[in-house]
N, CA and C of each residue as an Amber inpcrd file, in Angstrom:
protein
   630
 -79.5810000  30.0670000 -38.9810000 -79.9440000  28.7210000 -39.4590000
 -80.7660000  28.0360000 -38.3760000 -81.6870000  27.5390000 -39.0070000
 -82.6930000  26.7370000 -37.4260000 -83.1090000  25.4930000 -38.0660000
 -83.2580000  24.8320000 -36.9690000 -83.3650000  23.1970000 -37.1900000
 -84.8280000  23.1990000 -37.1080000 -85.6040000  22.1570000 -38.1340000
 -87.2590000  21.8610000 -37.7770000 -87.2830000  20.2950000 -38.2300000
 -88.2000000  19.8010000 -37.4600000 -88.2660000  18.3680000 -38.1700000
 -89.8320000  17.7720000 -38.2770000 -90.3350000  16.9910000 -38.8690000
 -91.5250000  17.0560000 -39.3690000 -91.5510000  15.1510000 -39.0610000
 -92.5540000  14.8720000 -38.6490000 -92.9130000  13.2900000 -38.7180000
 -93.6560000  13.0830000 -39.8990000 -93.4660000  12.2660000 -40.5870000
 -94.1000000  11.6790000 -42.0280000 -94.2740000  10.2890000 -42.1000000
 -95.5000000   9.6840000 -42.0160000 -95.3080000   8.5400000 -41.8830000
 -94.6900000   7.8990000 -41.1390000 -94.6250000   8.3260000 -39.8790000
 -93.5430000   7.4620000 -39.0630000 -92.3420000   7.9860000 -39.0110000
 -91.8700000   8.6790000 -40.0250000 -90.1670000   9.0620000 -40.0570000
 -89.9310000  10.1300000 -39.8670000 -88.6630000  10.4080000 -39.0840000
 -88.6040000  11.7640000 -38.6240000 -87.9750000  12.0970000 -39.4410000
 -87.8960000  13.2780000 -40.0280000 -87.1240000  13.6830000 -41.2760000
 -86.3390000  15.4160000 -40.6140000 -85.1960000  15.5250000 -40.6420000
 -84.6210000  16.6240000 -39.9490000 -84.0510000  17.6950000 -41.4440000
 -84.6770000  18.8320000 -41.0830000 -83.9760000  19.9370000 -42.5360000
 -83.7440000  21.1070000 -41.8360000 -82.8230000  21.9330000 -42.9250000
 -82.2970000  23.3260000 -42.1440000 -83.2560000  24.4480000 -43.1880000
 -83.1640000  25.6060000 -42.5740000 -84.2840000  26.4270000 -43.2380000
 -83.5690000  27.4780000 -42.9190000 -82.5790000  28.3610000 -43.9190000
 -82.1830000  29.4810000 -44.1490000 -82.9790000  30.3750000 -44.0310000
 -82.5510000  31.5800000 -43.0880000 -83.0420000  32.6210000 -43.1030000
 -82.3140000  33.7360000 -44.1760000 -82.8880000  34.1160000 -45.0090000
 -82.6830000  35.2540000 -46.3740000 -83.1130000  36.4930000 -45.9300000
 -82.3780000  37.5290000 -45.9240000 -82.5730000  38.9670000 -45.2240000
 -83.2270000  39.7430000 -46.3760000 -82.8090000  39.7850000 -48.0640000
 -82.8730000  40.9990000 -48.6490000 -84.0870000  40.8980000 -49.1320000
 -84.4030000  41.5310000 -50.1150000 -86.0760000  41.9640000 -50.3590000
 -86.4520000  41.1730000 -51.3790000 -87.5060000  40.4150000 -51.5820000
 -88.1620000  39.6860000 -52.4110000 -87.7030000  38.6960000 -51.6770000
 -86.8800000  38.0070000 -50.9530000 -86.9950000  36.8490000 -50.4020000
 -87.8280000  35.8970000 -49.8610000 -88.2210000  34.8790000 -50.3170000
 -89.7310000  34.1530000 -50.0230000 -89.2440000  34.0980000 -48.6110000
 -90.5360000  33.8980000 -47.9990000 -90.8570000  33.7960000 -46.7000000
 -90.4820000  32.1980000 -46.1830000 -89.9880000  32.5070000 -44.9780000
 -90.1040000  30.9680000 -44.3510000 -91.1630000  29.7520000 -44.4340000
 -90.8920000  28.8060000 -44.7950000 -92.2490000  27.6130000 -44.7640000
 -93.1560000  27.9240000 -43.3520000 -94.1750000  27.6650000 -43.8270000
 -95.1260000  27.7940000 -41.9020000 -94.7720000  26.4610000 -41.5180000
 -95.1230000  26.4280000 -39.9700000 -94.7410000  25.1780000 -39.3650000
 -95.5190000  24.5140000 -39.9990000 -95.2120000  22.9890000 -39.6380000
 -96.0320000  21.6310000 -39.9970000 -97.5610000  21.8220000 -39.3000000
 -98.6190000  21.4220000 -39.6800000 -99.8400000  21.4240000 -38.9460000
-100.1250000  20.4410000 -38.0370000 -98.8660000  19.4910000 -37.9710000
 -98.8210000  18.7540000 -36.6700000 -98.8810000  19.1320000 -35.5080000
 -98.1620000  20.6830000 -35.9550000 -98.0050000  21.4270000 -34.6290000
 -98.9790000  21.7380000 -34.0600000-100.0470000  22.1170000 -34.9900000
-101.1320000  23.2600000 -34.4770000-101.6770000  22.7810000 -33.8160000
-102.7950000  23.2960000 -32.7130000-103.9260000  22.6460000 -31.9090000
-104.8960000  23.1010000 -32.9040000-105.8700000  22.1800000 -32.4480000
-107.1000000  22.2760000 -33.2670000-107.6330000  21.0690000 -34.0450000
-108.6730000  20.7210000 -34.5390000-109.3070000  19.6360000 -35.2730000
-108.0270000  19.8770000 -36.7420000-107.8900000  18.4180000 -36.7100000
-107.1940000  18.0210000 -37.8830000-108.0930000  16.7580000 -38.2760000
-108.2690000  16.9220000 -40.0390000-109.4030000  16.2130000 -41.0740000
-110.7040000  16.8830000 -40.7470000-111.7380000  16.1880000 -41.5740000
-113.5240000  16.6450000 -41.4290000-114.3760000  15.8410000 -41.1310000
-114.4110000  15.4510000 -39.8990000-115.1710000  14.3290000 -39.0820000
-116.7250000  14.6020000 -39.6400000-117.2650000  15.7460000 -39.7200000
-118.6480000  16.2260000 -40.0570000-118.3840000  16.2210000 -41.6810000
-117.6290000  16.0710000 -42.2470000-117.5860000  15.3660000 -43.5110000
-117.9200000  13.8810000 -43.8740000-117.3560000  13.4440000 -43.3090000
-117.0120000  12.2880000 -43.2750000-118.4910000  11.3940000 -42.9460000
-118.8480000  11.8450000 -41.8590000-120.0870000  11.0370000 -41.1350000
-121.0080000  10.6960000 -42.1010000-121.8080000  11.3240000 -43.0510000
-122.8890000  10.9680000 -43.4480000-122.0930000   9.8420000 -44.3670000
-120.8480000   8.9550000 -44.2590000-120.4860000   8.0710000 -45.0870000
-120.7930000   6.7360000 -44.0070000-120.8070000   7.0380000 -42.7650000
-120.8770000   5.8040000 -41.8450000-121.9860000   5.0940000 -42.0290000
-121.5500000   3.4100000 -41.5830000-123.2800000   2.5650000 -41.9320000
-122.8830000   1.7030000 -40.8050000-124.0050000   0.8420000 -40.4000000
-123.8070000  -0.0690000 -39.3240000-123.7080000  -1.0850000 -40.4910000
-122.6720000  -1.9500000 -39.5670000-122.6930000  -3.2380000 -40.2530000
-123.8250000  -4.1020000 -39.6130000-124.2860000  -5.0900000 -40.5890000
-125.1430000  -5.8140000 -40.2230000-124.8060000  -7.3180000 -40.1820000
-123.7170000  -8.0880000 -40.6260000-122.9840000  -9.2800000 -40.7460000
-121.7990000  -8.9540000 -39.9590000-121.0390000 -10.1700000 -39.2900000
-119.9900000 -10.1090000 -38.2150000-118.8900000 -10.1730000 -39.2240000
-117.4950000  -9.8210000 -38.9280000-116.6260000  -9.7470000 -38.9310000
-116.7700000  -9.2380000 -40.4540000-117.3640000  -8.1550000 -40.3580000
-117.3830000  -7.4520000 -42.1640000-116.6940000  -5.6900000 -41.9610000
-116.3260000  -5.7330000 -40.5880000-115.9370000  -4.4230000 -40.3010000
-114.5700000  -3.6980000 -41.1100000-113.5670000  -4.5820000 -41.5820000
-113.0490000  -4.2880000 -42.9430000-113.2350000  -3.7810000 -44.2180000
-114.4310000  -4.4360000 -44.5570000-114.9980000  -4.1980000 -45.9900000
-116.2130000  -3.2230000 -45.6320000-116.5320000  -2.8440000 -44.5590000
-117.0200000  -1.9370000 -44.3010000-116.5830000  -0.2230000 -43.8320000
-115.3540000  -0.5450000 -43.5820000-114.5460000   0.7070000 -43.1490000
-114.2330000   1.0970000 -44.8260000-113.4880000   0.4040000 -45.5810000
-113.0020000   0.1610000 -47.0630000-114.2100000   1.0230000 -47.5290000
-115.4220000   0.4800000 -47.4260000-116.9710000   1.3410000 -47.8890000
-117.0070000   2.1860000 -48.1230000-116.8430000   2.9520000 -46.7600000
-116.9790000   4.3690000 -45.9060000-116.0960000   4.9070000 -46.8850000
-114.5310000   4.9910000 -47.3310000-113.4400000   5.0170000 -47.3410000
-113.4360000   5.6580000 -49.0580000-113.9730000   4.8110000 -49.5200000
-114.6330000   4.6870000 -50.5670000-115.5360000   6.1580000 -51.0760000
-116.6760000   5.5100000 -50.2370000-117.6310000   7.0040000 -50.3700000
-116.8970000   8.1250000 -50.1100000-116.1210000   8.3580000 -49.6180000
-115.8160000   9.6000000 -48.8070000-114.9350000  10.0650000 -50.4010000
-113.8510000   9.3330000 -50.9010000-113.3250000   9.5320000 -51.9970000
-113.9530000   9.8620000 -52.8820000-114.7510000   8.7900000 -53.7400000
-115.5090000   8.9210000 -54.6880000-117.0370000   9.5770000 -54.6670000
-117.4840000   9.3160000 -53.5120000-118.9390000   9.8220000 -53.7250000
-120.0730000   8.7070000 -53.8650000-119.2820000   7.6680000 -54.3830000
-120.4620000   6.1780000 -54.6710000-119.9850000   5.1930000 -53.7790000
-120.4490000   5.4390000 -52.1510000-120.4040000   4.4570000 -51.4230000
-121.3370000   3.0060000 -51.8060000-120.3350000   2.1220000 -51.8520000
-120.7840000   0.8960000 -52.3600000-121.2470000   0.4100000 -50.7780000
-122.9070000  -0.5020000 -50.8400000-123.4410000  -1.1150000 -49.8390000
-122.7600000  -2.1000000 -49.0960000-122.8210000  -2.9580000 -47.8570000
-122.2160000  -3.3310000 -47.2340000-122.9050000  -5.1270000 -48.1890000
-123.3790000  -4.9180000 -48.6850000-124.0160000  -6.7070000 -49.6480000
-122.9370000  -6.4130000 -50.6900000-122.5920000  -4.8420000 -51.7770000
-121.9470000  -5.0110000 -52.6050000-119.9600000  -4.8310000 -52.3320000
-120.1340000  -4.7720000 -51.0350000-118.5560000  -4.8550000 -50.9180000
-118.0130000  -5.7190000 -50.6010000-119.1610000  -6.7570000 -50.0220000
-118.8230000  -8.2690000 -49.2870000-118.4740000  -8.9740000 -50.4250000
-119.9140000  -8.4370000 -51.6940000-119.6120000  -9.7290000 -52.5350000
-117.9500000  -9.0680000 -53.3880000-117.7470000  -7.8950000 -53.3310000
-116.6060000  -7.7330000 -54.5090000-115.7310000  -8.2990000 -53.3670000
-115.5090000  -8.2830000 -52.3870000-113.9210000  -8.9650000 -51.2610000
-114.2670000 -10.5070000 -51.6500000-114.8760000 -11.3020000 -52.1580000
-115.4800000 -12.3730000 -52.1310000-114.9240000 -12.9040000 -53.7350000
-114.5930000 -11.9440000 -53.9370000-113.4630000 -12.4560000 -55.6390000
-112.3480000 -11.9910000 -55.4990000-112.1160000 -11.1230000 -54.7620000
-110.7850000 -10.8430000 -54.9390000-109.6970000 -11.3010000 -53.8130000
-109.0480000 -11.5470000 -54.4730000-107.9700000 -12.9660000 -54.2670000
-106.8340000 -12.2430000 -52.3550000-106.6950000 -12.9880000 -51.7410000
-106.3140000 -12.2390000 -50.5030000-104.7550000 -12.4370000 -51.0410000
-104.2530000 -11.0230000 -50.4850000-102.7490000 -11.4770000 -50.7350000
-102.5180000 -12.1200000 -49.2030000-102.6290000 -12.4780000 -48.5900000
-102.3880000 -13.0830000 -46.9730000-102.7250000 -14.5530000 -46.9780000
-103.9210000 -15.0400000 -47.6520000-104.0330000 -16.6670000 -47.5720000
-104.5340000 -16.6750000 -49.1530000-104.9300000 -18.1590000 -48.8050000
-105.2540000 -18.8500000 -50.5810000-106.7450000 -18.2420000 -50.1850000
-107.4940000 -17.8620000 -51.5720000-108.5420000 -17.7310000 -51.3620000
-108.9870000 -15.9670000 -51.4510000-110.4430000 -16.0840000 -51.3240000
-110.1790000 -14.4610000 -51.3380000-110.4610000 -13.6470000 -50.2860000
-110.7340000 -12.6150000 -50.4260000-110.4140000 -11.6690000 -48.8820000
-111.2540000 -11.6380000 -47.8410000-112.6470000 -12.0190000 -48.2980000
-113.3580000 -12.3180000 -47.9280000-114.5380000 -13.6820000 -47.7210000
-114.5040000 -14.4330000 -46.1230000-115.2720000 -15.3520000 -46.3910000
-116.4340000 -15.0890000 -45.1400000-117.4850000 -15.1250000 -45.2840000
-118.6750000 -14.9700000 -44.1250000-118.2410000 -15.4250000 -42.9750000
-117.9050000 -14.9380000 -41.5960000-117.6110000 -15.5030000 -40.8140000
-116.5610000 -15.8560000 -40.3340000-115.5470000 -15.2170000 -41.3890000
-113.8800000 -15.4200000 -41.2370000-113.6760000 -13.4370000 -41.1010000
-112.3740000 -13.8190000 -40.0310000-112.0160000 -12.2250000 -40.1710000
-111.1970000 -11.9390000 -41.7290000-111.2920000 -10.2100000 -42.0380000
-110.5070000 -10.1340000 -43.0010000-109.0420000  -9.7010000 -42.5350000
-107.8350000 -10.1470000 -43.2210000-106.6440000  -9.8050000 -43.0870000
-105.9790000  -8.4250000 -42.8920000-105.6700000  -7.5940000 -41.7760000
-104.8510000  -6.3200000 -42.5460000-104.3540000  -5.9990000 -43.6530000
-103.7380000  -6.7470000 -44.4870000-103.0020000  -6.6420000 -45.5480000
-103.8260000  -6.8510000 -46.8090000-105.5360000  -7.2210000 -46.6960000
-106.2850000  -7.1900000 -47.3450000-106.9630000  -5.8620000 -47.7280000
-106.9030000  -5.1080000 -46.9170000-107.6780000  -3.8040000 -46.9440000
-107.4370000  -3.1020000 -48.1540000-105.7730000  -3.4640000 -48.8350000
-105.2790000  -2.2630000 -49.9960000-105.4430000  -2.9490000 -50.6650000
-105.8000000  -4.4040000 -51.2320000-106.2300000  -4.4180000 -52.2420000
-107.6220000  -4.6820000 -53.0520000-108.4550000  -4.2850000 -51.4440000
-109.9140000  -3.8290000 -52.0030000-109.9180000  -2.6650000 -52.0050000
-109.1770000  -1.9560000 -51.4210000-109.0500000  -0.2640000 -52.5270000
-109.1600000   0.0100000 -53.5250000-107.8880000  -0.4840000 -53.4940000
-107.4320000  -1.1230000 -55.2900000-108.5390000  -0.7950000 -55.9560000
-109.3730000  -2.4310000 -55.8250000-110.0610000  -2.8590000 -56.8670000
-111.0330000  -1.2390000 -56.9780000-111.1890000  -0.5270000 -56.0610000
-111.8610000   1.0880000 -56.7460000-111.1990000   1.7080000 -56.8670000
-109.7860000   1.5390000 -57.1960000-109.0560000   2.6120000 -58.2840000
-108.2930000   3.6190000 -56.6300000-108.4460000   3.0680000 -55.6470000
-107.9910000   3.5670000 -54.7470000-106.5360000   3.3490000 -54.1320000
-105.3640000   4.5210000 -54.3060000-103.9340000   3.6750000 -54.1260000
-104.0430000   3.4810000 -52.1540000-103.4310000   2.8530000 -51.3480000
-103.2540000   3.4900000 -50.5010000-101.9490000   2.0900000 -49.8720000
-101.5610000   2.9470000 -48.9570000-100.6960000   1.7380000 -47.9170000
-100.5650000   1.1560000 -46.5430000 -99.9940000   0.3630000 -46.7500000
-100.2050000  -0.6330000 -45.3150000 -99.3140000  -0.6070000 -44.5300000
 -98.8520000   0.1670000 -43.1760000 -98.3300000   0.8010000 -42.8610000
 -98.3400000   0.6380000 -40.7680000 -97.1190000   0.3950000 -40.1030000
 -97.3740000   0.5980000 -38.9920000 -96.7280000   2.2500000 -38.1110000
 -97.3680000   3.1500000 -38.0870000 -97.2470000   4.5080000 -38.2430000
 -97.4590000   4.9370000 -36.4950000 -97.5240000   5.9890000 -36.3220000
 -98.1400000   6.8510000 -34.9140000 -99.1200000   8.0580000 -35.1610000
 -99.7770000   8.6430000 -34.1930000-100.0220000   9.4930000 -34.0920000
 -99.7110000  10.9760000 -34.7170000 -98.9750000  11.1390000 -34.3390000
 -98.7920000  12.6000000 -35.2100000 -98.3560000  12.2650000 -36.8630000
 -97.8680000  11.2270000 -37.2100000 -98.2760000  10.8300000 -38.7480000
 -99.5700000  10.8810000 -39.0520000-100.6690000  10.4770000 -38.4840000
-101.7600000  10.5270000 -38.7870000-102.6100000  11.8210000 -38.7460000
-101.9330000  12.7670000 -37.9100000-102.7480000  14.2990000 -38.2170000
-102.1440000  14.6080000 -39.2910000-100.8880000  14.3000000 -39.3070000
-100.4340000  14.9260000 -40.8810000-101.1560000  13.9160000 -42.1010000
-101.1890000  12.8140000 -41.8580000-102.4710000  12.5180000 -43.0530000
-103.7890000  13.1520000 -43.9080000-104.4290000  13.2440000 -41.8880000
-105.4330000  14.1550000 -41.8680000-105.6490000  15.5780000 -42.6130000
-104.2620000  16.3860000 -42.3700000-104.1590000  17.5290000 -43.0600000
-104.0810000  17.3470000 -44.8090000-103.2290000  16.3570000 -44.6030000
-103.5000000  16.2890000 -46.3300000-104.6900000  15.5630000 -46.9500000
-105.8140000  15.6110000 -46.5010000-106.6950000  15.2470000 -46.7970000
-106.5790000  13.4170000 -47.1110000-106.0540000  12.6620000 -46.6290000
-105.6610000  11.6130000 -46.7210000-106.8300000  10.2220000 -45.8020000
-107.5560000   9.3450000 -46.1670000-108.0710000   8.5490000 -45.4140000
-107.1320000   7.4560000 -44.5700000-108.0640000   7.7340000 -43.3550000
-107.0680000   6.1920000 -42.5950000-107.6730000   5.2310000 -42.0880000
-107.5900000   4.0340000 -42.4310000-108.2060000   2.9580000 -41.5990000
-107.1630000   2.0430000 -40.4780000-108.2910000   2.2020000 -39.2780000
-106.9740000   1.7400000 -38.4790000-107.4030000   0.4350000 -37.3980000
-106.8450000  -0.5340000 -37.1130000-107.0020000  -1.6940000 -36.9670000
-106.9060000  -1.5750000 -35.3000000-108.0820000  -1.8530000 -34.1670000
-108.1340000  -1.5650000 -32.5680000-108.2180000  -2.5880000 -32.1490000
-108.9580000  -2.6120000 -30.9440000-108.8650000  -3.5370000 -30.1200000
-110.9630000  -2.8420000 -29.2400000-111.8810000  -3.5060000 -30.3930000
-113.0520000  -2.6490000 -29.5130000-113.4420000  -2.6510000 -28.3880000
-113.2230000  -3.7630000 -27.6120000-113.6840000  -3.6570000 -26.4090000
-113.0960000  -2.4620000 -25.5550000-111.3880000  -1.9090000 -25.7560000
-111.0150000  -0.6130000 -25.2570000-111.7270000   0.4500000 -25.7640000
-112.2550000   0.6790000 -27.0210000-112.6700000   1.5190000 -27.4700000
-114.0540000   1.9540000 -26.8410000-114.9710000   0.7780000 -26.7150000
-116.0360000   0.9360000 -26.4480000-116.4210000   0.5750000 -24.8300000
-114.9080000   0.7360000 -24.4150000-114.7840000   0.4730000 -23.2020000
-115.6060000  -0.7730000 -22.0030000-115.6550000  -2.0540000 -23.4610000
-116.7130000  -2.8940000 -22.4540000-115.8610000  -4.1480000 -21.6850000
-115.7980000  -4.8510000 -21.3750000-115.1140000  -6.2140000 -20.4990000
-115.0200000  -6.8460000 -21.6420000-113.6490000  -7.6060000 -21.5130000
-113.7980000  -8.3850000 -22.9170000-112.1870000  -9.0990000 -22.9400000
-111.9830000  -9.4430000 -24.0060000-110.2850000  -9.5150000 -24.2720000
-109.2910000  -8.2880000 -24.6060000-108.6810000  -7.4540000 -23.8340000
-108.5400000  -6.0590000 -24.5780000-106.6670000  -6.0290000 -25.0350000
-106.2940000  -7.3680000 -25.2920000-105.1100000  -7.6770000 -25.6410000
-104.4850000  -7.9440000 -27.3590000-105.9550000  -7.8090000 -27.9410000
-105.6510000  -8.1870000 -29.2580000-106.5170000  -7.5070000 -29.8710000
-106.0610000  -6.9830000 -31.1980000-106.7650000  -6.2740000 -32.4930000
-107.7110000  -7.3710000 -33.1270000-109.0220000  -6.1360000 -33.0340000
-110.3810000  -7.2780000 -33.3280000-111.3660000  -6.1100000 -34.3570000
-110.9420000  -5.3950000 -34.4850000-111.7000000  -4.2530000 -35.3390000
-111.0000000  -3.6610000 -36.3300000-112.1940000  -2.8020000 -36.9780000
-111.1660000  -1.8380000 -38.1000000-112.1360000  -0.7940000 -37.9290000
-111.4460000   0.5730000 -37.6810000-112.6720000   1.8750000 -37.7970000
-111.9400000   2.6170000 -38.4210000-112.5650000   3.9400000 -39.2300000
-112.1420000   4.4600000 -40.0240000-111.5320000   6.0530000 -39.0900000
-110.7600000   6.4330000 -39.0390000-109.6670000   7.4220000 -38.1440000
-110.7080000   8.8000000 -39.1840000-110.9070000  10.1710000 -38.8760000
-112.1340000  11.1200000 -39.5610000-111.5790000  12.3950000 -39.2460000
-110.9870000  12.3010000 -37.4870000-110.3970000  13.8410000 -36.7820000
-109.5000000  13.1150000 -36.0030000-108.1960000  14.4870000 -35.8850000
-108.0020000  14.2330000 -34.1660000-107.8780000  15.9110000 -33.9920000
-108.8630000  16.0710000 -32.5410000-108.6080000  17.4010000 -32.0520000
-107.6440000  17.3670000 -31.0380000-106.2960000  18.1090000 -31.5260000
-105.2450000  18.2250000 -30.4840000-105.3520000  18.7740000 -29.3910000
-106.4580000  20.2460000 -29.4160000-106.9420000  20.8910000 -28.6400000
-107.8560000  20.3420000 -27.2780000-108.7290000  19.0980000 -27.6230000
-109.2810000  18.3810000 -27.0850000-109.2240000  17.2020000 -26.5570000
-108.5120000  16.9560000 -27.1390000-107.6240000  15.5750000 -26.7090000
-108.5800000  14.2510000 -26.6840000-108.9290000  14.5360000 -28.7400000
-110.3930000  13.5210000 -28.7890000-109.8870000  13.3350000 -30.5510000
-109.9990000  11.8710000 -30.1490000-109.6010000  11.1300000 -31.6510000
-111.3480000  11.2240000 -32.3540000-111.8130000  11.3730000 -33.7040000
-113.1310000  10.8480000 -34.6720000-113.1220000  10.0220000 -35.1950000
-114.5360000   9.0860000 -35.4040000-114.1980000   7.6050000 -35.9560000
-115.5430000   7.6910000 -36.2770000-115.7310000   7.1900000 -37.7110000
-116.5310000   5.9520000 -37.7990000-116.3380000   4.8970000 -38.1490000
-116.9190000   3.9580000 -36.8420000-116.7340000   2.7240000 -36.6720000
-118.3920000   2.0490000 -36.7240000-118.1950000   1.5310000 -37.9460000
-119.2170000   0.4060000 -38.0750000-120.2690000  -0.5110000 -37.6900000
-119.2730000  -0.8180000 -36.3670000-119.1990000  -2.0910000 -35.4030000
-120.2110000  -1.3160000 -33.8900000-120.5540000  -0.0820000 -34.3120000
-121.2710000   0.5020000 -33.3880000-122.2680000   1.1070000 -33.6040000
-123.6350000   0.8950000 -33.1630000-125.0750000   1.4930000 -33.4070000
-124.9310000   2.5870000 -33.4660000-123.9600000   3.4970000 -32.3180000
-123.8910000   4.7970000 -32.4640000-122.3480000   5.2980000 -32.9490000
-121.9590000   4.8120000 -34.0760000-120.7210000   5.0540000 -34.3700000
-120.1460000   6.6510000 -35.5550000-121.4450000   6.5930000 -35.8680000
-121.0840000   7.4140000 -36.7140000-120.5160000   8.9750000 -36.0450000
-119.1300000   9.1590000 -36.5240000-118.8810000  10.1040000 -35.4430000
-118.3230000   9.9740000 -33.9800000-118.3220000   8.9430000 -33.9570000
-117.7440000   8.0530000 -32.0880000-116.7700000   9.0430000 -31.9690000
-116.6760000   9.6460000 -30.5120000-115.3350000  10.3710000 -30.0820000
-114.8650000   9.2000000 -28.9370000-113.3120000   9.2250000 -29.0540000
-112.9580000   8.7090000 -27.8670000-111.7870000   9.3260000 -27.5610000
-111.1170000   9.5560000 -26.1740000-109.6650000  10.1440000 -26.3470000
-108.4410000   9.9300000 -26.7180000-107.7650000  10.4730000 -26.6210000
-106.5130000  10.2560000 -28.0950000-105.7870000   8.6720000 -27.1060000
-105.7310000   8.7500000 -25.5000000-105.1340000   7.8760000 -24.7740000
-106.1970000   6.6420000 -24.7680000-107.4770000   7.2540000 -25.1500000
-108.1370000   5.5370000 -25.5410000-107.4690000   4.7720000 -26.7620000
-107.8470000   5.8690000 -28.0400000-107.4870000   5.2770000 -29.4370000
-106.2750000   4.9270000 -29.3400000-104.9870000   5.1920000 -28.2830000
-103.7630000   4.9530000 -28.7970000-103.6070000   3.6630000 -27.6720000
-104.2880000   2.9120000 -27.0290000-104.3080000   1.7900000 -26.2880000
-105.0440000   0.8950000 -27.0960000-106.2620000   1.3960000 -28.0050000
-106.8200000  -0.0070000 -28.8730000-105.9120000  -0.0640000 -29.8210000
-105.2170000   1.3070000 -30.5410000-105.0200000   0.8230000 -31.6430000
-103.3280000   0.1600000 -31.2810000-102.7570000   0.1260000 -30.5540000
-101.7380000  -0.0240000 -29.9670000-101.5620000  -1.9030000 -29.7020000
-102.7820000  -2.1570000 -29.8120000-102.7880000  -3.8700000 -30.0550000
-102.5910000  -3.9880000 -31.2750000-102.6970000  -3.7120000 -32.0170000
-102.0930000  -3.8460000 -33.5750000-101.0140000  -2.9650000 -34.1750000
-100.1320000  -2.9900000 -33.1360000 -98.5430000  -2.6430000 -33.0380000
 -98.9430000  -1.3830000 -33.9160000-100.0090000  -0.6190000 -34.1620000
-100.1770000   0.7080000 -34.9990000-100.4740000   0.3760000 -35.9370000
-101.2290000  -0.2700000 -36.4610000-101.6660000  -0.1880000 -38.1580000
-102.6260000   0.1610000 -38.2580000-101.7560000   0.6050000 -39.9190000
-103.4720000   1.9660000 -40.3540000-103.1550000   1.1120000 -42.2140000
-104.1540000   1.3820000 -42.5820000-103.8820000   2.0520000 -43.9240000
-104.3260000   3.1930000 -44.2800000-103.6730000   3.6380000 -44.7550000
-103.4690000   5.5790000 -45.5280000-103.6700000   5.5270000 -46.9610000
-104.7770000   6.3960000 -47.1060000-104.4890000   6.4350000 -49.0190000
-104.3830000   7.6360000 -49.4760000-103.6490000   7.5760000 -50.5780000
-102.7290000   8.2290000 -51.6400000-101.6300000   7.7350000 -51.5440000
C-alpha cells in the first residue's frame, strides 16, 4: 500500500493506491505531472494571442482577451472588450466593471468570462496548483505586482497588474506570461522566485477556467 498526494487547487488531497499482483490487473495511475520537470502548458501557443494594451488600467480586460482567444479562437479587440466590461454590471461595486481610468476588480474578471460563455474561478491558489492547471489545459490569469516583474523601482508592495500565466518550466526555473502591460510581453519569461514575489502581493490570485 503506498501513500501519494496530489495538490489541486490549493488542496492537498491524500489517497492510497493498491498494488494488485494477478494478471489483467490495471496498472498503477502515473504520477501527477506536477511532479515532472519540464514545460507545463503551451506558451508558443498561446503567444500569437498577446496584444499591447494601449489605454491604462485595461490590463484585466485585456488578459480576459487573450484568455478568450486562446479558448475560442475569436479574440475580441482591446476597444471591443472595454466596451462589453462597460455594461456589465461589477459584482464588487455599483456600476460596471469597467470605467476608463478606474482599475478593474479581481472578482470582476469571471464575470467577463462569463459574458463569452467562459466558466472559470476566482481563487487564491499556489504554484504547483497552477502546473496542474497548466496540464489540464486550463487558462490562468493572475493578479502581480509589475514593477517586481519587470523589475523596475516603483511601489513593489501591492498588486497593480493582471498577466495571463502560458508555462511554467520546472526544469528551468522560468514562469510564461503574456502580459499586456509590456511592449515586449508577449511571451515574457521571468523566474518562478520573481512570479511568486509579484504575484504574492495579491495573497495568490489567479483565475482558472473550467
Amino acid at each position: 500500500m503506498t501513500n501519494a498526494s496530489v495538490s489541486i487547487s490549493g488542496l492537498a488531497v491524500v489517497f492510497s493506491v493498491a498494488a494488485i499482483g494477478f494478471a489483467g490487473a490495471a496498472q498503477a495511475a502515473p504520477a501527477p505531472h506536477a511532479t515532472a520537470e519540464g514545460m507545463h502548458g503551451d506558451p508558443a501557443a498561446a503567444a500569437p494571442f498577446w496584444r499591447y494594451q494601449r489605454q491604462d488600467y485595461d490590463c484585466g480586460e485585456m488578459a480576459a482577451a487573450d484568455v478568450v482567444g486562446e479558448i475560442t479562437g475569436r479574440q475580441p479587440t482591446e476597444d471591443e472588450v472595454t466596451a462589453v466590461a462597460e455594461t456589465v454590471l461589477s459584482v464588487n461595486h455599483s456600476g460596471p466593471i469597467y470605467k476608463p481610468g478606474s482599475r478593474t476588480s479581481n472578482s470582476d474578471l469571471q464575470p467577463l468570462l462569463a459574458h463569452y460563455g467562459i466558466p472559470a474561478s476566482s481563487l487564491h491558489t499556489n504554484t504547483d496548483a497552477l502546473i496542474e492547471d497548466l496540464d489540464h489545459g486550463r487558462k490562468i490569469i493572475a493578479g502581480v505586482n509589475d514593477k517586481i516583474i519587470w523589475n523596475k523601482r516603483g511601489d513593489r508592495s501591492v498588486e497593480n497588474h493582471f498577466v495571463v500565466v502560458t508555462g511554467i518550466d520546472t526544469r528551468a526555473g522560468m514562469v510564461h506570461l503574456n502580459d499586456t502591460g509590456s511592449s515586449v510581453g508577449r511571451d515574457e519569461q521571468v523566474s518562478v522566485a520573481t512570479f511568486e514575489q509579484a504575484w504574492a502581493t495579491s495573497n495568490n490570485f489567479a483565475v482558472v477556467t473550467g
